[in-house]
C-alpha positions as CSV (number, residue, x, y, z in Angstrom):
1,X,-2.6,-2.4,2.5
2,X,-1.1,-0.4,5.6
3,X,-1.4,-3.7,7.5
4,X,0.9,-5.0,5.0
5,X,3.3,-2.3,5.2
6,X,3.5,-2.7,9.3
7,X,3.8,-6.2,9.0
8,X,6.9,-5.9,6.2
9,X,8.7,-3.7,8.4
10,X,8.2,-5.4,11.6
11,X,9.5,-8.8,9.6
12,X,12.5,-6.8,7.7
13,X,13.5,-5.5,11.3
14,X,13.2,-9.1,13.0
15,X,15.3,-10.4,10.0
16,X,18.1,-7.7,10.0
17,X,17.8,-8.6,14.3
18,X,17.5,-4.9,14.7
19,X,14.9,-5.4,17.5
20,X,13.5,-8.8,19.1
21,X,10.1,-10.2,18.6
22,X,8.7,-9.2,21.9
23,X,9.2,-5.3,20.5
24,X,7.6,-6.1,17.0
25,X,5.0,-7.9,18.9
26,X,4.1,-4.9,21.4
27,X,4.6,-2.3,18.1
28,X,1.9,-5.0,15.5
29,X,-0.4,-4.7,19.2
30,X,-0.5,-0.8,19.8
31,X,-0.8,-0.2,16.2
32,X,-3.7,-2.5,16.0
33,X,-5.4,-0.7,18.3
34,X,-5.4,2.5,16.5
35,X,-8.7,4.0,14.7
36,X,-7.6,3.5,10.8
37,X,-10.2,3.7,8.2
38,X,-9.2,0.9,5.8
39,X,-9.9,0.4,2.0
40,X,-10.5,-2.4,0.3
41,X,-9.8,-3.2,-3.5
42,X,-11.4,-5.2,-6.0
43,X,-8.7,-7.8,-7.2
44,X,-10.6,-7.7,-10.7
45,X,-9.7,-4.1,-10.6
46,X,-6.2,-4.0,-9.6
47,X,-5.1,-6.7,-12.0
48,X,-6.4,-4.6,-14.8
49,X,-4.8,-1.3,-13.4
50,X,-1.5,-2.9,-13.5
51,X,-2.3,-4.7,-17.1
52,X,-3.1,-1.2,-18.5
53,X,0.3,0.5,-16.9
54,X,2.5,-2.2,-16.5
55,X,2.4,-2.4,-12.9
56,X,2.9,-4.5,-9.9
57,X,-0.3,-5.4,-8.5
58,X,0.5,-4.5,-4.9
59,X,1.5,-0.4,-7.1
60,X,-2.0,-1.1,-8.5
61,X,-3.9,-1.5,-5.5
62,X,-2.4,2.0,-4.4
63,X,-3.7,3.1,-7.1
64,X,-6.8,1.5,-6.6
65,X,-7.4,3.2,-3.6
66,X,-6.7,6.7,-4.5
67,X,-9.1,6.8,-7.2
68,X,-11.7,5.5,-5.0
69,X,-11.2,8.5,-2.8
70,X,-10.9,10.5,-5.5
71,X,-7.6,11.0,-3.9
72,X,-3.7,12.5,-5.2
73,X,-1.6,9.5,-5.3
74,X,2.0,10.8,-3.3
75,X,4.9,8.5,-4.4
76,X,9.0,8.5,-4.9
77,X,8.2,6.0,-7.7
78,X,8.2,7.5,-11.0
79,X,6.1,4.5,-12.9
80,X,3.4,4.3,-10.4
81,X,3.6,8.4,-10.5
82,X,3.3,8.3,-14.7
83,X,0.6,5.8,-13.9
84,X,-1.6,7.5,-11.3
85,X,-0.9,10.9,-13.3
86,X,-2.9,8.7,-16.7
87,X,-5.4,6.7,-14.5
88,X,-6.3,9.8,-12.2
89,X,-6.6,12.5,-14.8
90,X,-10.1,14.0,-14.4
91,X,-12.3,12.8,-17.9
């Protein structure tokens, strides 16, 4: 999901011409280079995460991913924060 993120705010910034393609391109390089221990999530799972709390499926696939770490879910958003408060409450 962090790929995804890079990728949407090297496209926002090539579409708002804040920087030229040859930076984005050198940034999408360098960062794909770095050591990052990725996730991934079942799309069976996420779909019914965000069934059960009404979310987006890219919110649920956050979600997704804390509780496979057994991880705190840090967000701004207050439905995806109700959410993960629900889905992550110890049994």
């Amino acid at each position: 999901m962090l790929d995804y993120e890079i990728a949407s705010v090297g496209s926002k910034k090539l579409r708002r011409e804040a920087v030229s393609s040859e930076v984005v391109t050198a940034a999408l390089h360098t960062y794909g280079r770095l050591q990052i221990e990725r996730h991934a999530v079942d799309a069976q799972s996420v779909a019914s995460i965000a069934e059960r709390h009404g979310l987006t499926a890219y919110d649920a696939a956050y979600l997704s991913v804390a509780e496979q770490l057994e991880a705190p879910l840090a967000t701004l958003d207050e439905q995806l924060g109700n959410a993960a408060r629900t889905h992550l409450a110890p049994s």
